[in-house]
C-alpha positions as YAML, in Angstrom:
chain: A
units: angstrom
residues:
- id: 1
  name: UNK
  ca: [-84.85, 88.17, 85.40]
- id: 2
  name: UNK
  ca: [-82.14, 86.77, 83.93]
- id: 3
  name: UNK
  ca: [-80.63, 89.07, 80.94]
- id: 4
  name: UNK
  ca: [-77.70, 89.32, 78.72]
- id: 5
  name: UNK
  ca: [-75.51, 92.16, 78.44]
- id: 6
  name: UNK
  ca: [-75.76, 94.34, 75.57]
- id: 7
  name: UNK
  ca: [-73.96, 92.86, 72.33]
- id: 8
  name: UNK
  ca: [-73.69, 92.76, 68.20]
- id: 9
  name: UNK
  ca: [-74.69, 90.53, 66.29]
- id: 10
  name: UNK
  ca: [-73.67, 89.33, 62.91]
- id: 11
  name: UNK
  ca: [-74.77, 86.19, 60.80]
- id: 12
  name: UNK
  ca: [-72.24, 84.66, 58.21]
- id: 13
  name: UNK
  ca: [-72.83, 83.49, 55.52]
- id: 14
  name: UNK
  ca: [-69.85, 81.04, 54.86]
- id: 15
  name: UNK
  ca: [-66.54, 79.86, 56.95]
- id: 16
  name: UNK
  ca: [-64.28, 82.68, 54.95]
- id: 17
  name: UNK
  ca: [-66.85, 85.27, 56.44]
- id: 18
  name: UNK
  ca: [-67.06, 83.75, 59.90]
- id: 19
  name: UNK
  ca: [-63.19, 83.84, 60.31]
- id: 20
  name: UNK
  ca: [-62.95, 87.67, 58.64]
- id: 21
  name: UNK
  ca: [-65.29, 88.70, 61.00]
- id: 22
  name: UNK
  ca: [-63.35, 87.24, 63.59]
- id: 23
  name: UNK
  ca: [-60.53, 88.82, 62.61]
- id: 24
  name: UNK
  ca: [-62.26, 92.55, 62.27]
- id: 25
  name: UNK
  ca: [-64.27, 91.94, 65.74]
- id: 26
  name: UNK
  ca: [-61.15, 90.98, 67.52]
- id: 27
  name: UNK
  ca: [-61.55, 88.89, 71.26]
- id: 28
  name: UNK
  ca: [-64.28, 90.05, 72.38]
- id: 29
  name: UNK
  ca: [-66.51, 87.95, 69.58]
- id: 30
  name: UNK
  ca: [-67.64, 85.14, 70.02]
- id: 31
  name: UNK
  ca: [-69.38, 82.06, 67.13]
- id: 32
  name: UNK
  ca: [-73.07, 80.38, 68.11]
- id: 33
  name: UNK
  ca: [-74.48, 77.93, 66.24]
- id: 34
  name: UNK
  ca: [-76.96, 76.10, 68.84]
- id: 35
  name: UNK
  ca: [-76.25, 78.53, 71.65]
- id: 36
  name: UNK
  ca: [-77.49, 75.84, 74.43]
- id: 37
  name: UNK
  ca: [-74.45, 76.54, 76.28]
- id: 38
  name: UNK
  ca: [-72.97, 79.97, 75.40]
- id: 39
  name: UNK
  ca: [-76.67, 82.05, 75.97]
- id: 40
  name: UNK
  ca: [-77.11, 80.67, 79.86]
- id: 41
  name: UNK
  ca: [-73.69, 81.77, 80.64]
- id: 42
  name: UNK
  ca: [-74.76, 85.22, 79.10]
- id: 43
  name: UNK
  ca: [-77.83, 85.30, 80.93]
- id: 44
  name: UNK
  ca: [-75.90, 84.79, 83.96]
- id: 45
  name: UNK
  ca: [-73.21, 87.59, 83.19]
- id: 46
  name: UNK
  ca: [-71.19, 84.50, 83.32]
- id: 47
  name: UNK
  ca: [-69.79, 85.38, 79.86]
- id: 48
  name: UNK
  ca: [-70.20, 88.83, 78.41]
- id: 49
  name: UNK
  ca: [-68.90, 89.18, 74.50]
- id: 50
  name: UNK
  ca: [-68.98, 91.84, 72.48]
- id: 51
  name: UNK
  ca: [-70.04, 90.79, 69.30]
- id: 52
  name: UNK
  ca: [-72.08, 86.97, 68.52]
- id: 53
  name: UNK
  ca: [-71.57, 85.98, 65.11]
- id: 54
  name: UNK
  ca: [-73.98, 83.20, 64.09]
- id: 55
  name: UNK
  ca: [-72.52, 80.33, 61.95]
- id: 56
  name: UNK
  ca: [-75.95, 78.56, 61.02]
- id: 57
  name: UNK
  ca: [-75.70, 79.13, 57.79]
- id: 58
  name: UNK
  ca: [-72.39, 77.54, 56.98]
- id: 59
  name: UNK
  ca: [-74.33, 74.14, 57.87]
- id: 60
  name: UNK
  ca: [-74.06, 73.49, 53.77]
- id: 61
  name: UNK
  ca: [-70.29, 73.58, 54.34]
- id: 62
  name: UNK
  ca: [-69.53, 72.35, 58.15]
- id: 63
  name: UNK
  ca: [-72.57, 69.83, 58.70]
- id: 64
  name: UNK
  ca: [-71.36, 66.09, 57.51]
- id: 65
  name: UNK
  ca: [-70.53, 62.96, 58.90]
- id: 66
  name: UNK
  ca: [-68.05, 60.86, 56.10]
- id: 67
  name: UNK
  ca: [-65.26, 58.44, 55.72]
- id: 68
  name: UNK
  ca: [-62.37, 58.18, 53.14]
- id: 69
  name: UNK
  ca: [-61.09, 54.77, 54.11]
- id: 70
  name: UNK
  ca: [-58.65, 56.06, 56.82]
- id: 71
  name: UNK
  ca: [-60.80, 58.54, 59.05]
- id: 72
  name: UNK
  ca: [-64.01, 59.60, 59.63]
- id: 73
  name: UNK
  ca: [-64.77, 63.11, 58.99]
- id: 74
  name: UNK
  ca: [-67.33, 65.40, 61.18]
- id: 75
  name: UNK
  ca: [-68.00, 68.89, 60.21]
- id: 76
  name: UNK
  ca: [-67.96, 71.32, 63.45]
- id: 77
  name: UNK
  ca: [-71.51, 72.26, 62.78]
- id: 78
  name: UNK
  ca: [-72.87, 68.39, 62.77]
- id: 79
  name: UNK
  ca: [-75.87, 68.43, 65.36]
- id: 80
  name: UNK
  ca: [-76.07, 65.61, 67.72]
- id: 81
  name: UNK
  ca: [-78.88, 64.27, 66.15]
- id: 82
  name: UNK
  ca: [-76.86, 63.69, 63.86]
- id: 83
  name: UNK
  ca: [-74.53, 61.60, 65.72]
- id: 84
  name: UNK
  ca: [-77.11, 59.92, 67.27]
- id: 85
  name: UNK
  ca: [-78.87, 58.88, 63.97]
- id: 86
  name: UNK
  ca: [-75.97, 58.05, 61.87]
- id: 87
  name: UNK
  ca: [-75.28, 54.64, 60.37]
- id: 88
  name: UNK
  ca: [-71.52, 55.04, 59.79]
- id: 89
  name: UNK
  ca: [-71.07, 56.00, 63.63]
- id: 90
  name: UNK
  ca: [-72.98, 53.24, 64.92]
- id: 91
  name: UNK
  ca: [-71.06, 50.85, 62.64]
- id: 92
  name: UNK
  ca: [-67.53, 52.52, 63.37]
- id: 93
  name: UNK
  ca: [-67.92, 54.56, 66.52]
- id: 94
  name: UNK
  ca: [-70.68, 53.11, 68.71]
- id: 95
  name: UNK
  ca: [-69.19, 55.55, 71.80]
- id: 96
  name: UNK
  ca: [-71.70, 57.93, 70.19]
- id: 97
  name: UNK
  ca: [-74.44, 56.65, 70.13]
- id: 98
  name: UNK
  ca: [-74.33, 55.67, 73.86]
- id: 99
  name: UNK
  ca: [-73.44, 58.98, 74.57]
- id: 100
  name: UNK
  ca: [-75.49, 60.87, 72.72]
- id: 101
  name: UNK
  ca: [-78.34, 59.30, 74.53]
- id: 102
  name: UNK
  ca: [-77.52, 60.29, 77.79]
- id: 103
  name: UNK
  ca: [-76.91, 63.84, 76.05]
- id: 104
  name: UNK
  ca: [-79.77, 67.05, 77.06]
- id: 105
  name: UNK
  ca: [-82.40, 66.31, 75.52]
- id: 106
  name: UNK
  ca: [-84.64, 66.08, 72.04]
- id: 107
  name: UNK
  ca: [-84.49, 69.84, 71.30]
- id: 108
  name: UNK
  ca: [-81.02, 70.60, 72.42]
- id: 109
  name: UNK
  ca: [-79.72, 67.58, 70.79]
- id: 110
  name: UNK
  ca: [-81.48, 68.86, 67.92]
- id: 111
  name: UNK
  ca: [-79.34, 71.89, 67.54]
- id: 112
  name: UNK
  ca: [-76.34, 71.62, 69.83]
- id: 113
  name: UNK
  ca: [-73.40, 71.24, 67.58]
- id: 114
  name: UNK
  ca: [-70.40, 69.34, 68.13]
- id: 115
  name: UNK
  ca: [-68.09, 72.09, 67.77]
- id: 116
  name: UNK
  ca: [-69.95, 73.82, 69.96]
- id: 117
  name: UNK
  ca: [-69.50, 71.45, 72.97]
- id: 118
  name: UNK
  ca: [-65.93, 70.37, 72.25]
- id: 119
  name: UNK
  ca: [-65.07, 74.64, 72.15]
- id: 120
  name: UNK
  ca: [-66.99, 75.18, 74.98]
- id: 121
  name: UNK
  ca: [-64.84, 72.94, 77.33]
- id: 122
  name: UNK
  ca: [-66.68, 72.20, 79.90]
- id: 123
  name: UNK
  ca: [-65.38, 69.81, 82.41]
- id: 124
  name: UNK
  ca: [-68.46, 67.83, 82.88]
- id: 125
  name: UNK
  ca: [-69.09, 67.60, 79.28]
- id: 126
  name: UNK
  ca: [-69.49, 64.66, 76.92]
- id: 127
  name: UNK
  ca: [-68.19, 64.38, 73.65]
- id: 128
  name: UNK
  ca: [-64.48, 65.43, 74.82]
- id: 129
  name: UNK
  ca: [-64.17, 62.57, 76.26]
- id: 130
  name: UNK
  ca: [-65.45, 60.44, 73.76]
- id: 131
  name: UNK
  ca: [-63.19, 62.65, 71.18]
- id: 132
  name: UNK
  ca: [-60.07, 61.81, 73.51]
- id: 133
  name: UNK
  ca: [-60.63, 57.92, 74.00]
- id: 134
  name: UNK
  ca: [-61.55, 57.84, 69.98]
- id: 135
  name: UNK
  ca: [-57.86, 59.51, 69.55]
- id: 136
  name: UNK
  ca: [-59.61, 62.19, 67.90]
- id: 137
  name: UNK
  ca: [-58.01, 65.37, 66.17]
- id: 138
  name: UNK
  ca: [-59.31, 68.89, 65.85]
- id: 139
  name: UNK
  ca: [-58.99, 70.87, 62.47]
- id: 140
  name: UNK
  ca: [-58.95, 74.39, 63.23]
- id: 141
  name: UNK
  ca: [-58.66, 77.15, 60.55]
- id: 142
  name: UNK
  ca: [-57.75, 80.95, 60.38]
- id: 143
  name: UNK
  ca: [-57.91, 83.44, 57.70]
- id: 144
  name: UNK
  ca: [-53.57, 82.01, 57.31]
- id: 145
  name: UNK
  ca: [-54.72, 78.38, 56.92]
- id: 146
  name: UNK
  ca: [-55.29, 75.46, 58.88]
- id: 147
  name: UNK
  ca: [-53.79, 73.52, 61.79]
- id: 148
  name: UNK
  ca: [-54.46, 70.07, 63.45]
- id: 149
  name: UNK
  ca: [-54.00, 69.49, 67.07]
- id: 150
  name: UNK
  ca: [-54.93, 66.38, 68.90]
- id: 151
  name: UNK
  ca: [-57.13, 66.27, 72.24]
- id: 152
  name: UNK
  ca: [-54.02, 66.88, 74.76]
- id: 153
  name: UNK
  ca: [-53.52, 70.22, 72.81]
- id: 154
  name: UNK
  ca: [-56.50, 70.95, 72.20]
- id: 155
  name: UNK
  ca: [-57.79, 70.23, 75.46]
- id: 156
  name: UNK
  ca: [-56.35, 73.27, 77.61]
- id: 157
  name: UNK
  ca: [-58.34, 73.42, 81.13]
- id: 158
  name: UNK
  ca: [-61.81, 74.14, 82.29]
- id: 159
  name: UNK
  ca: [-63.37, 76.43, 79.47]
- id: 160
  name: UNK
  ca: [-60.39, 76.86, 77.68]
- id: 161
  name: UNK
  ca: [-59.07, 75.49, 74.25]
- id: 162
  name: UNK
  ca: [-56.38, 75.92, 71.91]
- id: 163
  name: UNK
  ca: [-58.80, 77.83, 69.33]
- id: 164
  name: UNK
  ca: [-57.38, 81.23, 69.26]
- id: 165
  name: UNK
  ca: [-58.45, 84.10, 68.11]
- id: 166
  name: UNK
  ca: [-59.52, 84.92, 64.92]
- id: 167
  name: UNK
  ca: [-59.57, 81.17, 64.23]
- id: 168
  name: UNK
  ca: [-62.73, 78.32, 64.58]
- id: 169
  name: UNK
  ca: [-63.13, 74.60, 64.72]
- id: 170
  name: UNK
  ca: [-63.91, 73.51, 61.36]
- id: 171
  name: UNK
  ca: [-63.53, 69.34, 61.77]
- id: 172
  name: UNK
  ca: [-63.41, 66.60, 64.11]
- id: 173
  name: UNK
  ca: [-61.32, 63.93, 62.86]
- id: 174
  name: UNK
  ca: [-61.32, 60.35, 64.26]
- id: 175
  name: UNK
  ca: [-58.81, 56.84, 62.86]
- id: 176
  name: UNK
  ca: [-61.15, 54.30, 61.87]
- id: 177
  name: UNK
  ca: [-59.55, 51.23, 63.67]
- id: 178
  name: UNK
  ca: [-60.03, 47.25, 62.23]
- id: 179
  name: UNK
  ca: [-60.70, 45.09, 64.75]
- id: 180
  name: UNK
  ca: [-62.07, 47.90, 67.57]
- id: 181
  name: UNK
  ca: [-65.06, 48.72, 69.96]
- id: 182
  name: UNK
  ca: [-66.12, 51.92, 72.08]
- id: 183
  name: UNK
  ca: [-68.45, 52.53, 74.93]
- id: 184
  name: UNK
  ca: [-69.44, 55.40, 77.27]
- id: 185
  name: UNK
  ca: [-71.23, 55.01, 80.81]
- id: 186
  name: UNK
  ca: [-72.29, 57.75, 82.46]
- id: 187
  name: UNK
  ca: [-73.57, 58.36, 85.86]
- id: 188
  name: UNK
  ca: [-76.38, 61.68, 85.98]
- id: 189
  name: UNK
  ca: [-78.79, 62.85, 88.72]
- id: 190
  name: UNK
  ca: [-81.38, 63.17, 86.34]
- id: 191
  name: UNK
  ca: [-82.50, 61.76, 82.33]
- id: 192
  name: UNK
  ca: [-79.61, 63.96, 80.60]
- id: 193
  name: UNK
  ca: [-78.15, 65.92, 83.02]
- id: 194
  name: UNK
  ca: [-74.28, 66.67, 83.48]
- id: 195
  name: UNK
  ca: [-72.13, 63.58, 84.46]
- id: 196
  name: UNK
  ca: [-71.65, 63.09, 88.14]
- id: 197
  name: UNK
  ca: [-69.32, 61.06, 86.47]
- id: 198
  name: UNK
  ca: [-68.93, 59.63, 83.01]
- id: 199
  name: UNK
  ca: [-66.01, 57.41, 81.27]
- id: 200
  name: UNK
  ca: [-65.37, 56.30, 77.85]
- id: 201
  name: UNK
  ca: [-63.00, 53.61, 76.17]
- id: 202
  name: UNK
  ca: [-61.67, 52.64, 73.03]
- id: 203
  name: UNK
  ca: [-60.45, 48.53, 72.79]
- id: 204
  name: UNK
  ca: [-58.62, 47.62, 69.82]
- id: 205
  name: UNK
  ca: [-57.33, 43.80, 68.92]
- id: 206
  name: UNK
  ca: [-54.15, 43.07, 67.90]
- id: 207
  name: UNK
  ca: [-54.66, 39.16, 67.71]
- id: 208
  name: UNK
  ca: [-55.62, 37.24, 70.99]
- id: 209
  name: UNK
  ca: [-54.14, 40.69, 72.97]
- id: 210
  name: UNK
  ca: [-55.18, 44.38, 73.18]
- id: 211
  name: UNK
  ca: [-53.35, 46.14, 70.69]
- id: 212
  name: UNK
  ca: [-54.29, 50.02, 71.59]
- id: 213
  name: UNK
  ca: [-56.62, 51.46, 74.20]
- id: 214
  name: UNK
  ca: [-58.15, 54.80, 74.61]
- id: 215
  name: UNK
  ca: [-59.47, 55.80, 78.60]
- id: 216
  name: UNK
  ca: [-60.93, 59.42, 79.18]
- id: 217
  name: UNK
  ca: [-62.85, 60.73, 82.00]
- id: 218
  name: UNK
  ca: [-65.64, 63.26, 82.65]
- id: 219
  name: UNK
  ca: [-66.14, 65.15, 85.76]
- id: 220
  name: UNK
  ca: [-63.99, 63.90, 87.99]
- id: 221
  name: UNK
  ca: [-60.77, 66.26, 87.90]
- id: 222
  name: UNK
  ca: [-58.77, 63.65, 84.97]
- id: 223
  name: UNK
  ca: [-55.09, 64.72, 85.25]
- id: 224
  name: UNK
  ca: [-55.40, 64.42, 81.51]
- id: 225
  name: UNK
  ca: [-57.82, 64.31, 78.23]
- id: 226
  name: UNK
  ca: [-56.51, 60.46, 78.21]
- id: 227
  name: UNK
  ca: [-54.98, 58.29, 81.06]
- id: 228
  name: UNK
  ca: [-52.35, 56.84, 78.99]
- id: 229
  name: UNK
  ca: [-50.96, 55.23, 82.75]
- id: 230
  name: UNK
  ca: [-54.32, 53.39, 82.58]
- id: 231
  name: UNK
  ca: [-54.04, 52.31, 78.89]
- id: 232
  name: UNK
  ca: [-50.37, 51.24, 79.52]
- id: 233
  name: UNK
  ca: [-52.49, 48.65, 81.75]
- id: 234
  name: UNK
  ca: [-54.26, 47.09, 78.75]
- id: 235
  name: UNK
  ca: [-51.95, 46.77, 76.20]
- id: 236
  name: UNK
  ca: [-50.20, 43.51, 75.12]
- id: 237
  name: UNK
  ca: [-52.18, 41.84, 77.46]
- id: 238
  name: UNK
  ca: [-55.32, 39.59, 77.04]
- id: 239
  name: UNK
  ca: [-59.22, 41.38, 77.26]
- id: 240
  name: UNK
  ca: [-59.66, 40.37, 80.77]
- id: 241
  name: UNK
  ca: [-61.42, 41.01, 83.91]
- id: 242
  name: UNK
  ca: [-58.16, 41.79, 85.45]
- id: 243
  name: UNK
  ca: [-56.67, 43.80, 83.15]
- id: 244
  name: UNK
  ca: [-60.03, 45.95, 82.92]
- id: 245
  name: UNK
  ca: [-59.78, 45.88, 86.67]
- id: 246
  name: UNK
  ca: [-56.52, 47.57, 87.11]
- id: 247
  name: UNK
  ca: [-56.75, 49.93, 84.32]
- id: 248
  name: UNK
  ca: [-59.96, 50.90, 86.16]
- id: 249
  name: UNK
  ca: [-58.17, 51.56, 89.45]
- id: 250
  name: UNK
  ca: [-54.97, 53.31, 87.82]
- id: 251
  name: UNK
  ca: [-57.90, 55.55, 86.13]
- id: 252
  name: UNK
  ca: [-59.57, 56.15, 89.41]
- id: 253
  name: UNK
  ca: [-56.18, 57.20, 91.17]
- id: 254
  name: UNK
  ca: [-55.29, 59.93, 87.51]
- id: 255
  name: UNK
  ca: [-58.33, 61.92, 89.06]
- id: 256
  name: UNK
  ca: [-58.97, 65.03, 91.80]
- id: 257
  name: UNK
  ca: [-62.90, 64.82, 92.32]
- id: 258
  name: UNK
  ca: [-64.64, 67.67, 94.62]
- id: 259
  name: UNK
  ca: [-66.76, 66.92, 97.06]
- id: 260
  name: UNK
  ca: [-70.11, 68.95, 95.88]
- id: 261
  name: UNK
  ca: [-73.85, 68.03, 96.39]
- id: 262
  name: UNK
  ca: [-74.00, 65.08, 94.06]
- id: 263
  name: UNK
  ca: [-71.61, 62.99, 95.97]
- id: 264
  name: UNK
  ca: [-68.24, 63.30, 98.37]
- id: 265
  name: UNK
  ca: [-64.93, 63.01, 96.57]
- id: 266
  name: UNK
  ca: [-64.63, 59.58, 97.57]
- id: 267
  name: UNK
  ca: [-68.03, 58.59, 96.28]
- id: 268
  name: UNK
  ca: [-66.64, 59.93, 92.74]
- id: 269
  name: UNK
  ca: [-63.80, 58.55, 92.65]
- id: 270
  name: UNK
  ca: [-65.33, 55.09, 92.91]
- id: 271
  name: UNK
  ca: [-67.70, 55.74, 90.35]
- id: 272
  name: UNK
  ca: [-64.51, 56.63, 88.05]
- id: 273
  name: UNK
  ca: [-63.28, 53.22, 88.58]
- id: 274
  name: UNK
  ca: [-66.47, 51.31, 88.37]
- id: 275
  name: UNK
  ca: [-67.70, 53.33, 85.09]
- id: 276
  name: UNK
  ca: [-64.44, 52.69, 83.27]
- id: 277
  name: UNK
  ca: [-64.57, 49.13, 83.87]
- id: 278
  name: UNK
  ca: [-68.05, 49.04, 82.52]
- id: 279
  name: UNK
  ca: [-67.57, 51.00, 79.61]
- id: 280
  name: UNK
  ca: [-63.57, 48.90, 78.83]
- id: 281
  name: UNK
  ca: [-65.81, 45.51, 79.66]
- id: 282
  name: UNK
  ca: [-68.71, 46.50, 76.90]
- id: 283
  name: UNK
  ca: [-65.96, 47.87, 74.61]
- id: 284
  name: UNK
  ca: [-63.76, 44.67, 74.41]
- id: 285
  name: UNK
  ca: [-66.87, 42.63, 73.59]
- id: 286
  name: UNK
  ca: [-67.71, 44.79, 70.30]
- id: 287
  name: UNK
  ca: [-64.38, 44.72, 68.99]
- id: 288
  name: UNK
  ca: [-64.37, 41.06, 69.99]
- id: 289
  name: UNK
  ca: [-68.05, 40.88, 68.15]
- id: 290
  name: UNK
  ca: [-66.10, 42.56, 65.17]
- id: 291
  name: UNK
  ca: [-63.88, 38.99, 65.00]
- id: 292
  name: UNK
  ca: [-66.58, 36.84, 64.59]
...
C-alpha cells in the first residue's frame, strides 16, 4: 500500500492567503491545485511536506487565458483543458494544442494546472519546453511583490525552479509574434505517457528569411531550456530543408540522453534530431501559412 506521510492541510481562499501561509508554514509547505504529480511522489515517500495548502479556490483570480496586443497572458491555475480548448492559443500558439494532446489524459488534463507542471520541473515534462521555445516568462509573486524571470532562470535542474520560498507562480507570459508558427512532436511508449523524447519550435519570418527561432528539448539531457547554438542555425537564413537539418543535428549534439528501458542513448539522441526537424519543418509552414 502505497501511503503518504502524515501532513496539514490548509485551503486558501485567495493568492494574498496562499503566499501568507507560505510565509507562516515556512519550507516545508508545499501549493496543490491538481495534485497529479505532487500526491504520487507522496505516496512514494518520494516527497514528504509538511503542510499542503490547496489553491483551488483562487481559480476566480489565477484561471485565464488573454491577450493585450503584446502578450498573451495565462493564469498559473489555467487547466490544460483549457489550453487545449482555447481559440486564442490555437490561433497564436498552436505548440499547445499539439502538445496538449499528447498530454495524460481526459481527467488529468482536466485538472492538471499549468503552474503546476512548469513548478514541478520534471525533466520529461511538456509544457517547459513549449514555454522555452515560445520565449515564455514566469511571473512569480511574494508577500514583497512580484518578479519576472524568463525560462533559463526559471528553469534550474531536474525538480528544481527559481520559485522560492514563501513565493508562487502566478502567470505565464508568452510575446505574441507577427508572422510566426509553433509545433511539438513527441515520441511516448504509450497514448500520453512521458516523452521518450519530445521537441518543440518556434519559426518566425522576417521577410523571405527566418527572423527568430525558438528550439527546446524534452527528455533527453538538453544542456539548456533553449539551444540557442541550434537557433543560431536558422536565423537569417531561408526556411529550408537544410537549415532545419543542421539545426536538428546541432540540437541532437546540446543533449546527454541515458540509456534506460525505452531506448539506448544513441537511440535518443536520434530521435532528438529527427523530432526537431519535424516539429521546425511543421512550424515554418504555419508561419509561412500566416503570409498568405
Amino acid at each position: 500500500m502505497q501511503v503518504p506521510a502524515p501532513f496539514d492541510y490548509a485551503r486558501a481562499t485567495s493568492v494574498e492567503e496562499a503566499l501568507a501561509l507560505l510565509d507562516r508554514l515556512g519550507p516545508e509547505a508545499r501549493l496543490i491545485a491538481g495534485g497529479h504529480s505532487l500526491l504520487p511522489m507522496m505516496k512514494l515517500r518520494l516527497a514528504t511536506p509538511e503542510h499542503l495548502i490547496d489553491i483551488n479556490p483562487l481559480e476566480g483570480e489565477l484561471r485565464y487565458i488573454r491577450e493585450d496586443g503584446e502578450r498573451i497572458h495565462i493564469g498559473a491555475l489555467t487547466r490544460h483543458r483549457d489550453l487545449l480548448e482555447s481559440n486564442l492559443l490555437a490561433r497564436c500558439a498552436p505548440i499547445f494544442f499539439d502538445a496538449e494532446q499528447v498530454i495524460a489524459d481526459p481527467p488529468v488534463r482536466n485538472r492538471g494546472t499549468i503552474g503546476g507542471a512548469l513548478c514541478q520541473a520534471d525533466p520529461a515534462e511538456d509544457l517547459t519546453a513549449v514555454c522555452a521555445a515560445l520565449d515564455a516568462e514566469m511571473v512569480i509573486r511574494g508577500r514583497d511583490g512580484e518578479r519576472v524571470v524568463d525560462m533559463a532562470e526559471f528553469q534550474q535542474g531536474p525538480f528544481t525552479t527559481a520559485v522560492g520560498v514563501g513565493e508562487m507562480l502566478v502567470e505565464v507570459s508568452i510575446p505574441l509574434r507577427e508572422h510566426a508558427g509553433s509545433a511539438y512532436e513527441k515520441v511516448e511508449r504509450r497514448a500520453g505517457d512521458w516523452a521518450i523524447a519530445a521537441a518543440a519550435a518556434m519559426v518566425q519570418l522576417d521577410g523571405p528569411d527566418v527572423g527568430d527561432a525558438g528550439i527546446s528539448l524534452t527528455a533527453v539531457g538538453a544542456h539548456a531550456p533553449r539551444l540557442t547554438w541550434a537557433e543560431d542555425a536558422l536565423r537569417g537564413r531561408p526556411p529550408s530543408e537544410e537549415a532545419f537539418a543542421e539545426a536538428a543535428r546541432r540540437a541532437s549534439q546540446d543533449c546527454d540522453p541515458i540509456a534506460d528501458q525505452r531506448g539506448t542513448a544513441d537511440y535518443t539522441r536520434h530521435l532528438a534530431r529527427e523530432l526537431t526537424h519535424r516539429a521546425l519543418r511543421r512550424a515554418a509552414e504555419r508561419a509561412l501559412a500566416e503570409e498568405v
